[in-house]
C-alpha positions as CSV (number, residue, x, y, z in Angstrom):
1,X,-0.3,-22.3,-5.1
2,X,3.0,-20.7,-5.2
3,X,2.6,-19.0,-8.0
4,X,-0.4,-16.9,-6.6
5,X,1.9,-16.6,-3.2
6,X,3.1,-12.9,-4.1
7,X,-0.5,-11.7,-5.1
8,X,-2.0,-12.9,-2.1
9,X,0.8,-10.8,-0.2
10,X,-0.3,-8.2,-2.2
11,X,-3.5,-8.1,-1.9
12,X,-3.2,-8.2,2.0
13,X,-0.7,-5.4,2.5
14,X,-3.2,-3.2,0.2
15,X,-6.5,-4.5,1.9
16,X,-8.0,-6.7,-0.3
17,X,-7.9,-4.4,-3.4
18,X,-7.3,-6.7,-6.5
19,X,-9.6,-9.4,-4.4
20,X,-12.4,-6.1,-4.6
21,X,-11.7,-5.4,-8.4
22,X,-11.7,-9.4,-9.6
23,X,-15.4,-9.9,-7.6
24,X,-16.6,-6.2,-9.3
25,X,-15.3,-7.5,-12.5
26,X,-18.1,-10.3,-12.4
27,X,-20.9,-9.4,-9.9
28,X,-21.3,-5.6,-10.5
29,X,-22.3,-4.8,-14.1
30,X,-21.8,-1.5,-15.6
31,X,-25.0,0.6,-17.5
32,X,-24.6,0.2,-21.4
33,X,-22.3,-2.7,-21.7
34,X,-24.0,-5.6,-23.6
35,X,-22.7,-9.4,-23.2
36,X,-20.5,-10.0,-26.0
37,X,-19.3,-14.1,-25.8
38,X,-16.6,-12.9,-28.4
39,X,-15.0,-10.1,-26.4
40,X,-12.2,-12.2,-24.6
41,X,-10.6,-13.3,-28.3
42,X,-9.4,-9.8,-28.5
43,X,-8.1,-9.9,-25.1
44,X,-6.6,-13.4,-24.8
45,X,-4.9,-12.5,-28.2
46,X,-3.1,-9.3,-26.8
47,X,-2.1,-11.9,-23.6
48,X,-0.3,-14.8,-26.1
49,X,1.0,-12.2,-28.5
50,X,4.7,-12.9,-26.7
51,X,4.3,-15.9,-27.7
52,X,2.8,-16.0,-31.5
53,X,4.5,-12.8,-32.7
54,X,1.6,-11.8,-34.6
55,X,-1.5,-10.3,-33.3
56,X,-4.0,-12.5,-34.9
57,X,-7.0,-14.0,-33.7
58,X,-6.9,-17.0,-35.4
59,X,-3.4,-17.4,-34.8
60,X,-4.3,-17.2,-30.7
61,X,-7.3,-20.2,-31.3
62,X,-4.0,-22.1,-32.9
63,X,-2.0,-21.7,-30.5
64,X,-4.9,-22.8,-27.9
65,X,-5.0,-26.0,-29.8
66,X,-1.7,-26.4,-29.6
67,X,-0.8,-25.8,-26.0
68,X,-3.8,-28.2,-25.6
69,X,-2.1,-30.7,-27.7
70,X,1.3,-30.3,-25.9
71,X,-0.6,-30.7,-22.0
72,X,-2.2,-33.8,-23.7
73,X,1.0,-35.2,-24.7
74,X,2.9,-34.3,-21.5
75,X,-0.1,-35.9,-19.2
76,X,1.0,-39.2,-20.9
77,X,4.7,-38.6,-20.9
78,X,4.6,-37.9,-16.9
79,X,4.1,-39.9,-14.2
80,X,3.1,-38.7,-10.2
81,X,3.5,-35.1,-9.5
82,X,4.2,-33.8,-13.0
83,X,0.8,-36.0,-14.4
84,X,-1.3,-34.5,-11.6
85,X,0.3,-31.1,-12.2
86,X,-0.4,-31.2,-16.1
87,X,-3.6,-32.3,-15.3
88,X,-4.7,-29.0,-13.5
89,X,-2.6,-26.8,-16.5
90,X,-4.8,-28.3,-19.1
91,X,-8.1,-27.8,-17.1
92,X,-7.2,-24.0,-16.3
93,X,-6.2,-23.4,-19.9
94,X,-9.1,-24.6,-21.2
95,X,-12.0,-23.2,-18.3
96,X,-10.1,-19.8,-18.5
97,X,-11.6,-18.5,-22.1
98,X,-14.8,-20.5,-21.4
99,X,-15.2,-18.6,-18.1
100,X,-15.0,-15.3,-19.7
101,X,-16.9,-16.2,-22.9
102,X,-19.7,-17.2,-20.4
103,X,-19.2,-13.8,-18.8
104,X,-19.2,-11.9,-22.0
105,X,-17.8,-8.7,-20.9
106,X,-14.2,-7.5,-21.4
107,X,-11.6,-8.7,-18.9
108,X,-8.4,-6.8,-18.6
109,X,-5.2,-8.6,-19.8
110,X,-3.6,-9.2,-16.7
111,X,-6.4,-11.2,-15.6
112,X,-4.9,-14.3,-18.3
113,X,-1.0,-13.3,-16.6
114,X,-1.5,-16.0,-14.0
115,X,-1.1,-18.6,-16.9
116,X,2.5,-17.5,-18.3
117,X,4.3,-19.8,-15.1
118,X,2.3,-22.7,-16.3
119,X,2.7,-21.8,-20.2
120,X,6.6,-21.7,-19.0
121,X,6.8,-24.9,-17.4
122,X,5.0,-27.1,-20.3
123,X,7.2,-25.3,-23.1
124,X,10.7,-26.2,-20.9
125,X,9.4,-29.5,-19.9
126,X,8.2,-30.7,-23.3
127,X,11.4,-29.5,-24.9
128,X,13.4,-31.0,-22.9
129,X,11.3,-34.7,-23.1
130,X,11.4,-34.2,-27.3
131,X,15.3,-34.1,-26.9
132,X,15.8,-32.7,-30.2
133,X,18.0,-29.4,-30.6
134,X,16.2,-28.7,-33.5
135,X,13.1,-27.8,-31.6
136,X,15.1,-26.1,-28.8
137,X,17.0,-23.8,-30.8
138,X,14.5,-22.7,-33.1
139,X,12.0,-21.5,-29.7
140,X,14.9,-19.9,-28.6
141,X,16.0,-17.6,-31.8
142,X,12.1,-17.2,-32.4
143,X,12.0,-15.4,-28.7
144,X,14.8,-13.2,-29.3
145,X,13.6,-12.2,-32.4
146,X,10.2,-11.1,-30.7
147,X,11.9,-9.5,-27.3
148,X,14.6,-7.1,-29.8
149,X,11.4,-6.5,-32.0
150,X,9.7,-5.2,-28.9
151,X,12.1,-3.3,-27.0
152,X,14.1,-1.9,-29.5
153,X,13.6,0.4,-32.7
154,X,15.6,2.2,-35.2
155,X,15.8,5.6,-35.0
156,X,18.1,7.0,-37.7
157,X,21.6,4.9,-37.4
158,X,20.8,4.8,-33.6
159,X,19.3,1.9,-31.2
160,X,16.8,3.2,-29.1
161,X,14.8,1.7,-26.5
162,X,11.2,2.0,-26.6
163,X,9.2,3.8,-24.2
164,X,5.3,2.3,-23.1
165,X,4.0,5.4,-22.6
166,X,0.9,3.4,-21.1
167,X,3.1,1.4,-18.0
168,X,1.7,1.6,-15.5
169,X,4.4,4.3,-14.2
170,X,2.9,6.9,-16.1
171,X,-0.9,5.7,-15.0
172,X,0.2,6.3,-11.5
173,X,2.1,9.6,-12.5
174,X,-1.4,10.3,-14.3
175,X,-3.6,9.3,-11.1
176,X,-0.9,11.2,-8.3
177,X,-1.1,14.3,-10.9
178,X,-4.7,14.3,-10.0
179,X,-4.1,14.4,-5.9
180,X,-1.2,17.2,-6.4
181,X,-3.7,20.2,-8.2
182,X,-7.3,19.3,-7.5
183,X,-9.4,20.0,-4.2
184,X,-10.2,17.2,-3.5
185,X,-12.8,18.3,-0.9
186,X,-14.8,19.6,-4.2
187,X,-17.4,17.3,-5.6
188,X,-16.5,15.6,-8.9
189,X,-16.0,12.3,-10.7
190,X,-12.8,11.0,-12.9
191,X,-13.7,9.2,-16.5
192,X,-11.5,7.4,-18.3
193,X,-11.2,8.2,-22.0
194,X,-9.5,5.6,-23.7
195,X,-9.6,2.6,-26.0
196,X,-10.8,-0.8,-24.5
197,X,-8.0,-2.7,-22.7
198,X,-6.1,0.5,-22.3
199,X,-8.0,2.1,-19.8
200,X,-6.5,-0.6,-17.3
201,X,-4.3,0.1,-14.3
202,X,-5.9,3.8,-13.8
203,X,-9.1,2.8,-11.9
204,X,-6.8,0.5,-10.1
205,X,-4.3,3.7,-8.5
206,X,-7.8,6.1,-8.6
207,X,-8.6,3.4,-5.1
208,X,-5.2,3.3,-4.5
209,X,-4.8,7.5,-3.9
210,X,-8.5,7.4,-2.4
211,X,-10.4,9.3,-4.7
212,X,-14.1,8.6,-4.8
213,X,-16.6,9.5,-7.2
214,X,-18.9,11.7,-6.3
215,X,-21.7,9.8,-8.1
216,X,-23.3,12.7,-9.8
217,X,-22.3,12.4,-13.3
218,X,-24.8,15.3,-14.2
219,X,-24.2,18.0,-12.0
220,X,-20.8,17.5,-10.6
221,X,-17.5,18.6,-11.9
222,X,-15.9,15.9,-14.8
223,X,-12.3,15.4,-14.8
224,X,-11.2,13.2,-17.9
225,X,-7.9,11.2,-18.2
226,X,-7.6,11.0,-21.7
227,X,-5.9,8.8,-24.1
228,X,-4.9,10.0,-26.7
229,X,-3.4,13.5,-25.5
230,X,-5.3,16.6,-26.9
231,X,-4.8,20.1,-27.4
232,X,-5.4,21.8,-24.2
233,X,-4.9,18.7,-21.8
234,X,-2.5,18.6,-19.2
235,X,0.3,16.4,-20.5
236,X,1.6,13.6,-18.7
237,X,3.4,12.0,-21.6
238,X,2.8,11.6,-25.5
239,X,0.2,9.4,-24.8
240,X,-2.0,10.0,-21.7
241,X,-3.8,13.8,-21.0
242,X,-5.7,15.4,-18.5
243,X,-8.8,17.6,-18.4
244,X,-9.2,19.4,-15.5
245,X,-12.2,21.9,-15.3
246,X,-10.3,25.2,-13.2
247,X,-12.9,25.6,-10.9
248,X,-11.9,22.5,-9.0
249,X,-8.3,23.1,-9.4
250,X,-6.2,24.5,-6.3
């Protein structure tokens, strides 16, 4: 419960949004989108990527089995607390893909975050039960390896740190671009143009800054956040661009 402590405060101070956006996600469907019982592999596989290096599908069903295996294991190592405890981790880490294969539509990634404390937790624990250094150190130089992968590159004889041109900083620099050079008393409607899974975080600060669709998808004035950037766009980074028709700028 403590672990969903600091979205609950969240969600309070910012009136319920995320709760809005979760019960959306499953009781409002969106025109065009078929059920597809598959769609949350692709997902799930971006989540555990951290973990597995590679970005592989199969890989992710693996590691599934395994974690499986290691909550298994640590229910019969564990007594009181910790039994009841790894009980609960191996029920959520098994309803969670079954929930949104049932669904079959595309969750966002950081729907599956709330399972990296408990993914955490089994890892340390069961590491430290197996009492070989062995299996410690070998984790260890495997996560280090993956972190420097991801945060730094080569860039002639230089060490650079990479930039995610898709953080959310640069959604909501994308979103507050919108509320500093439209009217918004004008009538129009924002799209999102962009892969699946990388259109998250901007409907998210389009509630946040209060800007409502107009509705009328036809007749009304279209502004596009676009990713990638092309010619003519607006540019908020390398990445993310913005088309603005001029009659609704100010």
């Amino acid at each position: 419960m403590i672990t969903f402590l600091p979205l609950l405060v969240f969600d309070i101070r910012h009136n319920f949004l995320n709760s809005k956006l979760f019960l959306n996600f499953f009781f409002i469907s969106e025109q065009g989108l078929s059920r597809d019982i598959n769609i949350w592999k692709i997902v799930f596989t971006n989540v555990v990527q951290p973990y597995i290096y590679f970005k592989n599908i199969n890989l992710m069903l693996l590691f599934i089995i395994v974690v499986a295996s290691i909550l298994f294991y640590l229910i019969k190592q564990t007594k009181d607390f910790k039994k009841i405890f790894y009980k609960s981790s191996f029920f959520i880490w098994i309803l969670t893909p079954l929930l949104f294969m049932f669904y079959g539509k595309r969750p966002s990634e950081y729907y599956y975050i709330y399972l990296y404390p408990f993914l955490i937790i089994l890892i340390s624990d069961f590491l430290l039960i197996i009492k070989n250094k062995i299996f410690l150190y070998i984790p260890i130089f495997f996560v280090v390896l993956i972190f420097l992968n991801t945060i730094i590159y080569s860039n002639s004889d230089n060490k650079i740190l990479q930039v995610d041109n898709l953080a959310l900083f640069y959604k909501d620099k994308t979103v507050k671009k919108i509320t500093d050079i439209v009217d918004l008393s004008k009538k129009f409607n924002v799209s999102i143009d962009a892969p699946p899974g990388l259109n998250n975080g901007f409907k998210y600060f389009i509630d946040w800054y209060g800007i409502k669709n107009n509705g009328n998808w036809k007749n009304d004035y279209l502004v596009e956040i676009r990713n990638p950037l092309r010619i003519g766009d607006i540019k908020i980074n390398d990445a993310i661009g913005l088309k603005i028709p001029k009659e609704i700028l100010k």
